[in-house]
HTML snippet that shows the backbone in 3Dmol.js (N, CA, C, O; Angstrom):
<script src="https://3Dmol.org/build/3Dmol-min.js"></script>
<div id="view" style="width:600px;height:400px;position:relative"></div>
<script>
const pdb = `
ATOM      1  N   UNK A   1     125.233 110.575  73.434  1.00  0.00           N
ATOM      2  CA  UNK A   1     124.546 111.500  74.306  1.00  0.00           C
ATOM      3  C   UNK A   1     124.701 111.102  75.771  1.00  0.00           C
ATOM      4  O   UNK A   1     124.998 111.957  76.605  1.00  0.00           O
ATOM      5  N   UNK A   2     124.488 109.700  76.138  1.00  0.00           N
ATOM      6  CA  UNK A   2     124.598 109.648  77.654  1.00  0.00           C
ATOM      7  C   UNK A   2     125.852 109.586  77.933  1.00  0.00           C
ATOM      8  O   UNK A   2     126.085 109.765  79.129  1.00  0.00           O
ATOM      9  N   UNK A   3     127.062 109.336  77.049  1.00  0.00           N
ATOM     10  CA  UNK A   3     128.513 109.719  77.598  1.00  0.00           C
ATOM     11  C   UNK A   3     128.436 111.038  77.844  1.00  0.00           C
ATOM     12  O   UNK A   3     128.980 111.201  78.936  1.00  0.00           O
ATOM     13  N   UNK A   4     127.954 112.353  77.311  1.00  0.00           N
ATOM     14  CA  UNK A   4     127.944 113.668  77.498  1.00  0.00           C
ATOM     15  C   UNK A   4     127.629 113.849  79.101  1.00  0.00           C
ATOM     16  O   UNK A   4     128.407 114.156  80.003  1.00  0.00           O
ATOM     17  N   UNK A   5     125.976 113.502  79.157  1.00  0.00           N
ATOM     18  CA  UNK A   5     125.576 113.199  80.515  1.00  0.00           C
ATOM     19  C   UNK A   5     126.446 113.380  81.823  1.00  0.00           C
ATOM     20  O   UNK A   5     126.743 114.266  82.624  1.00  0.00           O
ATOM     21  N   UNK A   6     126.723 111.854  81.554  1.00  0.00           N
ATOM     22  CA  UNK A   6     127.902 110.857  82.575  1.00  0.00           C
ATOM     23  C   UNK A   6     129.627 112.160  82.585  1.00  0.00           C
ATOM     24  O   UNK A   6     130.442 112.587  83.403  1.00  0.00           O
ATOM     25  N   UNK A   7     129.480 112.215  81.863  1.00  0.00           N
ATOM     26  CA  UNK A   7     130.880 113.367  81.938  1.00  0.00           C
ATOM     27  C   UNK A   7     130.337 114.948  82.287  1.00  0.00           C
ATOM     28  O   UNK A   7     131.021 115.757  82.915  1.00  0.00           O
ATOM     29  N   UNK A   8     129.252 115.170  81.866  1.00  0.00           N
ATOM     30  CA  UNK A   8     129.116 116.537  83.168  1.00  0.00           C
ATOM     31  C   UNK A   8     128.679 116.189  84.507  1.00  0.00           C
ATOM     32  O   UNK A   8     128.716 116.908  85.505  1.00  0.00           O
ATOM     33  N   UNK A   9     128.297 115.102  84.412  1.00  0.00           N
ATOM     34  CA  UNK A   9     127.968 114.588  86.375  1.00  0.00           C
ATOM     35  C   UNK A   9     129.389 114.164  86.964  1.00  0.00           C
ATOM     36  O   UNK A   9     129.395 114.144  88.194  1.00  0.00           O
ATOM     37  N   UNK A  10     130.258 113.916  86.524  1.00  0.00           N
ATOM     38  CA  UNK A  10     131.687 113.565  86.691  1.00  0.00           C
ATOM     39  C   UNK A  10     132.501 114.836  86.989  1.00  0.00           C
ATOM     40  O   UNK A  10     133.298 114.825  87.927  1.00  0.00           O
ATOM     41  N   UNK A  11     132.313 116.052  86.144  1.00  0.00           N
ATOM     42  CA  UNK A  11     132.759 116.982  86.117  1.00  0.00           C
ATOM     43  C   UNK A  11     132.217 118.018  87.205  1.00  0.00           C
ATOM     44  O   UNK A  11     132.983 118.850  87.692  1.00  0.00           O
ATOM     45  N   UNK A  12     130.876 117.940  87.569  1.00  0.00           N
ATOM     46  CA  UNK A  12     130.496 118.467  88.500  1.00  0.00           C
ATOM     47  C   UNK A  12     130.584 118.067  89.961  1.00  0.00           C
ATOM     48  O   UNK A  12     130.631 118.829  90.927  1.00  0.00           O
ATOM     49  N   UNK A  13     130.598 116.780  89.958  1.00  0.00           N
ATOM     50  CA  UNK A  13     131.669 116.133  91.235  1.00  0.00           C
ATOM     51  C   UNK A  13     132.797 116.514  91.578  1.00  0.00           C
ATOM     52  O   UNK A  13     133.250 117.051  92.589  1.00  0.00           O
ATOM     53  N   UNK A  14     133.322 116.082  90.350  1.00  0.00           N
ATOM     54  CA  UNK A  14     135.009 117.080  90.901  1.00  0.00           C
ATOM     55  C   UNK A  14     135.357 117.961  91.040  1.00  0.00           C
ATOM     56  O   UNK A  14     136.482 118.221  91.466  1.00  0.00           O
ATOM     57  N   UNK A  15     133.933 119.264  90.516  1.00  0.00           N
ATOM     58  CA  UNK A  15     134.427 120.727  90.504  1.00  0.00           C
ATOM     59  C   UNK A  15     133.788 121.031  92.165  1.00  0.00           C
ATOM     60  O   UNK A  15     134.178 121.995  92.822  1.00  0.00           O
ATOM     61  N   UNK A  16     132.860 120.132  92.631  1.00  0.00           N
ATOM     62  CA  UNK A  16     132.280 120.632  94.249  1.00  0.00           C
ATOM     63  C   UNK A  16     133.265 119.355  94.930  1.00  0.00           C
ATOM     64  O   UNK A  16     133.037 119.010  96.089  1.00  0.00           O
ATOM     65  N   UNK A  17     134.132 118.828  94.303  1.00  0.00           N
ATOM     66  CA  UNK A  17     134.756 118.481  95.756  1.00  0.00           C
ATOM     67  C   UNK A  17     134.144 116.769  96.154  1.00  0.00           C
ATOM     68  O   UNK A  17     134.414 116.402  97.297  1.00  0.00           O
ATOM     69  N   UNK A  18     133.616 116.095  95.557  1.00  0.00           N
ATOM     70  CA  UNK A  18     132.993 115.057  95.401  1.00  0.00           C
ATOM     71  C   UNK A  18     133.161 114.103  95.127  1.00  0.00           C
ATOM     72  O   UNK A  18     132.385 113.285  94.631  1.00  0.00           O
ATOM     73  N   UNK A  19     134.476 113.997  95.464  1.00  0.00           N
ATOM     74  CA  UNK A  19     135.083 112.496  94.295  1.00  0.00           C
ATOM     75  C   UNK A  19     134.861 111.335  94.628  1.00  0.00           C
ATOM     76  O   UNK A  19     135.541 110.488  94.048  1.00  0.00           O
ATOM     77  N   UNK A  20     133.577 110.723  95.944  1.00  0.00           N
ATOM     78  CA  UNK A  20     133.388 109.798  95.466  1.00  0.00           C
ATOM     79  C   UNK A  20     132.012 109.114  95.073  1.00  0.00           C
ATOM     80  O   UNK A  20     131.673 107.941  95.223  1.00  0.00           O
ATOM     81  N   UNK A  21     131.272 110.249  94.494  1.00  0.00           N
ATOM     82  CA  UNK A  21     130.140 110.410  93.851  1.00  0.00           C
ATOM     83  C   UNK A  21     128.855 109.867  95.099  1.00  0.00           C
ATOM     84  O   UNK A  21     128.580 110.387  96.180  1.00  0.00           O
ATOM     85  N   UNK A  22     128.260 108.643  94.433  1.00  0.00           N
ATOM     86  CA  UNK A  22     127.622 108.729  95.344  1.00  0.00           C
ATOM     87  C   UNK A  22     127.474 107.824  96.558  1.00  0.00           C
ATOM     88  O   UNK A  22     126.442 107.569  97.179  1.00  0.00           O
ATOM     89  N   UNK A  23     129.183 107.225  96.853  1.00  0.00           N
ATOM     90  CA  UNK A  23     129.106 106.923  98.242  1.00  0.00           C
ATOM     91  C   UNK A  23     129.621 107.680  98.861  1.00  0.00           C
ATOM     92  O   UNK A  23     130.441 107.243  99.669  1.00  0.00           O
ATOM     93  N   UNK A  24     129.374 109.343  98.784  1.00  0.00           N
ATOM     94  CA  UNK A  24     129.993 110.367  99.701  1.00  0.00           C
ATOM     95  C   UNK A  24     129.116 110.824 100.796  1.00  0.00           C
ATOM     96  O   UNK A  24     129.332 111.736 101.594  1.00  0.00           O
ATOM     97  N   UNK A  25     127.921 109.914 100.692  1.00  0.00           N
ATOM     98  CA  UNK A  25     126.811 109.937 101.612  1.00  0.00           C
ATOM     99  C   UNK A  25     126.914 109.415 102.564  1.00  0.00           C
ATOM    100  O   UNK A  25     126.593 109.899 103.649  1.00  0.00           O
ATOM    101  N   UNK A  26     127.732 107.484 102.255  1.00  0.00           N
ATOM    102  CA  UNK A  26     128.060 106.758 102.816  1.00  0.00           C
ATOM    103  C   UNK A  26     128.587 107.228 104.038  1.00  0.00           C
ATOM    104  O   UNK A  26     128.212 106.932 105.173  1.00  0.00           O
ATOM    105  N   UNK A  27     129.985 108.398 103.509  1.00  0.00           N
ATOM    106  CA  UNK A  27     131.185 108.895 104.147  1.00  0.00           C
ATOM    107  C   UNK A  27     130.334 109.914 105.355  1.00  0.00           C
ATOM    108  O   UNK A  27     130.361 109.980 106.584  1.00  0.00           O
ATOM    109  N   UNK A  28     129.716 110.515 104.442  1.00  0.00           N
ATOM    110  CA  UNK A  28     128.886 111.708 105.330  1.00  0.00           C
ATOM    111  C   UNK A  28     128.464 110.839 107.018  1.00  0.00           C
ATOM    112  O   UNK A  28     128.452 111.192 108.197  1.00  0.00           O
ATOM    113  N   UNK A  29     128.151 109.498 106.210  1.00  0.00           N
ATOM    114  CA  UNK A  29     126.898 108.922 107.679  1.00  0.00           C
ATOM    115  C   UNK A  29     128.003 108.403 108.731  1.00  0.00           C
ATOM    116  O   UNK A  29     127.972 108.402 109.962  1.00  0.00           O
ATOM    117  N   UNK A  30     129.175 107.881 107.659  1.00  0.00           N
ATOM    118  CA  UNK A  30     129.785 107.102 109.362  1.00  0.00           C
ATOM    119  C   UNK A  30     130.845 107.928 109.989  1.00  0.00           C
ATOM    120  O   UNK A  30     131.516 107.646 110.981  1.00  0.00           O
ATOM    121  N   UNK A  31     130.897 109.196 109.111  1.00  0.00           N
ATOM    122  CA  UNK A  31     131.587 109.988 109.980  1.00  0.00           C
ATOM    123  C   UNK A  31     131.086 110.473 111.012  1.00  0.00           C
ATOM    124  O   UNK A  31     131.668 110.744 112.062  1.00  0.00           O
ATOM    125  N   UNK A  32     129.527 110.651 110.645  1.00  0.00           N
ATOM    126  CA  UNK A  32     128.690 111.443 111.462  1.00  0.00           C
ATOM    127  C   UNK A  32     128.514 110.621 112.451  1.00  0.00           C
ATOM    128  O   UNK A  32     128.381 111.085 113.583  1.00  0.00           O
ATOM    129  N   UNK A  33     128.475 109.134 112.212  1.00  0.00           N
ATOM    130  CA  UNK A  33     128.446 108.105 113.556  1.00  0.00           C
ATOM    131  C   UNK A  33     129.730 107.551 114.450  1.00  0.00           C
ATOM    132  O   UNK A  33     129.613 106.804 115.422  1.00  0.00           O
ATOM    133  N   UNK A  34     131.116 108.125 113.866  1.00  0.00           N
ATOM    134  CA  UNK A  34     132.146 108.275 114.415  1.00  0.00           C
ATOM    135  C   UNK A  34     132.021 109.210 115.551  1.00  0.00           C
ATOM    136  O   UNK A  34     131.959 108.962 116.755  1.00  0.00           O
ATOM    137  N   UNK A  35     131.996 110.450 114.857  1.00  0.00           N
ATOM    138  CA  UNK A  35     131.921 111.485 115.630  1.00  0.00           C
ATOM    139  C   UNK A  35     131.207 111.613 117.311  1.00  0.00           C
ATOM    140  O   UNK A  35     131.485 111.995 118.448  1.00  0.00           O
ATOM    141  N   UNK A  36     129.820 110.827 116.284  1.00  0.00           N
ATOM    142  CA  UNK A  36     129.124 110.769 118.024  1.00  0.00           C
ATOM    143  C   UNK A  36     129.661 109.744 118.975  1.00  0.00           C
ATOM    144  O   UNK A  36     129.275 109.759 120.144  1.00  0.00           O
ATOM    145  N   UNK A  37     130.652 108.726 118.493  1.00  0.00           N
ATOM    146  CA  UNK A  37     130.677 107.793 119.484  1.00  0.00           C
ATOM    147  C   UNK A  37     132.233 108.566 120.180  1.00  0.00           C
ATOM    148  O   UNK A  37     132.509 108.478 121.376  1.00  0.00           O
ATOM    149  N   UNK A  38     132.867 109.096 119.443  1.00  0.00           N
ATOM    150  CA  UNK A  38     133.588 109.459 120.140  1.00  0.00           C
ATOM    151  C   UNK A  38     133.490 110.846 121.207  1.00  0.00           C
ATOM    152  O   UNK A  38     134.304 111.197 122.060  1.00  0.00           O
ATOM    153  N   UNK A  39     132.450 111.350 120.895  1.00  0.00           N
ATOM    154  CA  UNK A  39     131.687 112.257 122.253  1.00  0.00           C
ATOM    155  C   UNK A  39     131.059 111.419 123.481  1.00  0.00           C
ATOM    156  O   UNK A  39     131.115 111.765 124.661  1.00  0.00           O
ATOM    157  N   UNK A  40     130.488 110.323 123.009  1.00  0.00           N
ATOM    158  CA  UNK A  40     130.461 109.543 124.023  1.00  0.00           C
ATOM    159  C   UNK A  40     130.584 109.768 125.226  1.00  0.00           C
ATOM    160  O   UNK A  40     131.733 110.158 125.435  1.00  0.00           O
ATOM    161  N   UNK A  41     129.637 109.697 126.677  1.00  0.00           N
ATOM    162  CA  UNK A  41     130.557 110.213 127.889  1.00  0.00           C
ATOM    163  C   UNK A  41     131.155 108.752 128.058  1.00  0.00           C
ATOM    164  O   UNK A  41     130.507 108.014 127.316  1.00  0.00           O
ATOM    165  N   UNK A  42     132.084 108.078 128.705  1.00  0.00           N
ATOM    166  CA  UNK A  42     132.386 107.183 129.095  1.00  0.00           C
ATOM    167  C   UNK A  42     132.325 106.874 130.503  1.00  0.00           C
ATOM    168  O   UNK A  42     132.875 107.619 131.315  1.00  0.00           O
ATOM    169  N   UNK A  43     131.420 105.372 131.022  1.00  0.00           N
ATOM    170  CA  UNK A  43     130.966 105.173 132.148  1.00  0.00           C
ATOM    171  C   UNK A  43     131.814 105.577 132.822  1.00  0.00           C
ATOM    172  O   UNK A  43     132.926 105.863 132.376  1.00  0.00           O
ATOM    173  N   UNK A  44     131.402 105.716 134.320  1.00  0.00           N
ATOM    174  CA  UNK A  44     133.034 105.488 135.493  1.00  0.00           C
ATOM    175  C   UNK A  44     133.284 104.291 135.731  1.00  0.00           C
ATOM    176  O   UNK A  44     134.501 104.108 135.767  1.00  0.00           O
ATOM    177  N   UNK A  45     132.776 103.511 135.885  1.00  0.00           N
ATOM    178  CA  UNK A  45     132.648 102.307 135.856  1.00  0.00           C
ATOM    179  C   UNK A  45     134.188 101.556 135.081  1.00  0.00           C
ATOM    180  O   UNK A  45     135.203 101.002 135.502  1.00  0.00           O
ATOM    181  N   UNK A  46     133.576 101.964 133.647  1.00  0.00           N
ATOM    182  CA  UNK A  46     134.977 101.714 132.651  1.00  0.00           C
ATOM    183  C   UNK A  46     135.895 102.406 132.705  1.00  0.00           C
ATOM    184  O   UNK A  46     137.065 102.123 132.445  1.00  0.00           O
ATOM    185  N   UNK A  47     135.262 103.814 133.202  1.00  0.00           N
ATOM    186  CA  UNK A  47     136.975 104.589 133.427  1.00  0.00           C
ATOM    187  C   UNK A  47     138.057 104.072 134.712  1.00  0.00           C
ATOM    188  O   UNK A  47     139.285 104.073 134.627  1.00  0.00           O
ATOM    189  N   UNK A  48     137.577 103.816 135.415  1.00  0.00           N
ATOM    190  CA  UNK A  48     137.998 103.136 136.872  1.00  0.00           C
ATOM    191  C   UNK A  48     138.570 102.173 136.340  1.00  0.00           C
ATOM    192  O   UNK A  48     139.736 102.224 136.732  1.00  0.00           O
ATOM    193  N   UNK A  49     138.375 100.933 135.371  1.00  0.00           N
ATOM    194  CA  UNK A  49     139.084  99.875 135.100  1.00  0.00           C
ATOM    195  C   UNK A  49     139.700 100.176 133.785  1.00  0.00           C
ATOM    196  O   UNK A  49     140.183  99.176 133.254  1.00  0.00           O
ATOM    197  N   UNK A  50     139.819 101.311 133.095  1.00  0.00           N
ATOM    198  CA  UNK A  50     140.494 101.675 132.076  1.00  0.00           C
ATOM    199  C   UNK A  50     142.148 101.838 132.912  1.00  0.00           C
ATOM    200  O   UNK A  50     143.217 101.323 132.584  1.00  0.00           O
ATOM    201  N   UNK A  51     141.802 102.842 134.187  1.00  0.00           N
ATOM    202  CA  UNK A  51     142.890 103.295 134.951  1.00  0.00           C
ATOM    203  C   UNK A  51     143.683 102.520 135.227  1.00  0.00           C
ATOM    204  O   UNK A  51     144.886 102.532 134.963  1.00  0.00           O
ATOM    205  N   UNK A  52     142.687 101.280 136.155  1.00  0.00           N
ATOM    206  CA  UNK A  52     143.680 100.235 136.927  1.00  0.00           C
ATOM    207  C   UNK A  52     144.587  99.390 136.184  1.00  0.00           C
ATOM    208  O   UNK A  52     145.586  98.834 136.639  1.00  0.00           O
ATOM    209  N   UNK A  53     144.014  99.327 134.635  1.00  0.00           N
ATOM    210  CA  UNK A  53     144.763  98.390 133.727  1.00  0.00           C
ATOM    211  C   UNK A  53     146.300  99.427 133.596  1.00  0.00           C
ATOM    212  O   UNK A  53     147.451  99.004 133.703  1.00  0.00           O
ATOM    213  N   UNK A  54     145.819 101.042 133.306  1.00  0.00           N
ATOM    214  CA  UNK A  54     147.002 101.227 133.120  1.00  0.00           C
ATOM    215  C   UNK A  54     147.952 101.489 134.040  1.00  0.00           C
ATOM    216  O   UNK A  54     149.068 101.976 133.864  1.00  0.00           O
ATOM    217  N   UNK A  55     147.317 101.055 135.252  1.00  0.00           N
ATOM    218  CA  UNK A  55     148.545 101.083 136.229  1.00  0.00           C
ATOM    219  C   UNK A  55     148.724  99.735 136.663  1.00  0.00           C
ATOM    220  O   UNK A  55     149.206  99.780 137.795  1.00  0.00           O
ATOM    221  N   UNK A  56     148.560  98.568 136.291  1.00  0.00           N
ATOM    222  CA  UNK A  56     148.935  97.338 135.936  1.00  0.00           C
ATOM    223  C   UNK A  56     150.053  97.154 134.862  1.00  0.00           C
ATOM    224  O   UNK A  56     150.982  96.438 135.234  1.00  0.00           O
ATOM    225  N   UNK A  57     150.125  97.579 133.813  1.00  0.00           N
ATOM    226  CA  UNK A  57     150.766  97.787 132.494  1.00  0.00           C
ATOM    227  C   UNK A  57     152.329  98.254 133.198  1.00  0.00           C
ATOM    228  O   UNK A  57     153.120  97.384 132.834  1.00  0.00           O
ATOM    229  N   UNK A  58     152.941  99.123 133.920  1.00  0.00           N
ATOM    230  CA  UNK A  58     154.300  99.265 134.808  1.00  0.00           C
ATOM    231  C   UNK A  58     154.389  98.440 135.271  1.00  0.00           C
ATOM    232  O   UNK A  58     155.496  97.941 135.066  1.00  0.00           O
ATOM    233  N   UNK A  59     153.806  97.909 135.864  1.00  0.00           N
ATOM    234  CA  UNK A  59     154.069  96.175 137.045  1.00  0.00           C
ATOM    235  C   UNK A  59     154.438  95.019 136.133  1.00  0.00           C
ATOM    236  O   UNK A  59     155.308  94.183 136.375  1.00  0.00           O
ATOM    237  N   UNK A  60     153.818  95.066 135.264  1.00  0.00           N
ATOM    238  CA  UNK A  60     153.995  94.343 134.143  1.00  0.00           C
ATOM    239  C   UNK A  60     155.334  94.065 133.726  1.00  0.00           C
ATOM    240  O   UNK A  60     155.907  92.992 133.920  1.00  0.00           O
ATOM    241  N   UNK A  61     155.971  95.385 132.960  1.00  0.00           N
ATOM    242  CA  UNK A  61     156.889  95.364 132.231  1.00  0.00           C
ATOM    243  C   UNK A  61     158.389  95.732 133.358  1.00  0.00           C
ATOM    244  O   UNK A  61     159.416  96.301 132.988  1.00  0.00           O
ATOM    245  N   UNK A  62     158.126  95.260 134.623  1.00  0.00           N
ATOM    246  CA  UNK A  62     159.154  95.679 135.761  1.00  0.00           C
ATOM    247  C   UNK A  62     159.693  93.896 135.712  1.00  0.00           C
ATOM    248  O   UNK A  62     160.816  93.412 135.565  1.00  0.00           O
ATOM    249  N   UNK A  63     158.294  93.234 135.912  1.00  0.00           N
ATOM    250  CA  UNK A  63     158.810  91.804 135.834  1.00  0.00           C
ATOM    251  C   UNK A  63     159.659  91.349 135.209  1.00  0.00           C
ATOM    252  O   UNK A  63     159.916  90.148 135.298  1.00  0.00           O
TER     253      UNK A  63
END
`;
const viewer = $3Dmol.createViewer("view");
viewer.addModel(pdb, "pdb");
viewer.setStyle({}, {cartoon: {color: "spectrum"}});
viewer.zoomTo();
viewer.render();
</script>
């Protein structure tokens, strides 16, 4: 009887798309915490020295 169970909860996973039962929650959360970090505004601060590095990076490879 609980193999029956276990194989319609299996089956109903895979018929909604679910395959990885129940760490698809897991997936749900750090996507959802991906997402926000990459909306992120980013300081100016860091953008200003994001820049200068990449215009360091040509000087670099001239040497």
């Amino acid at each position: 009887m609980t193999k029956n169970i276990t194989a319609g909860a299996d089956r109903r996973r895979a018929a909604s798309g679910d395959l990885l039962g129940p760490n698809s929650e897991i997936g749900r959360k750090l996507k959802q915490y991906y997402d926000e970090l990459v909306s992120d505004h980013v300081p100016d601060r860091f953008a200003q020295l994001l820049s200068q590095l990449e215009q360091a990076e040509p000087a670099q490879k001239k040497d």
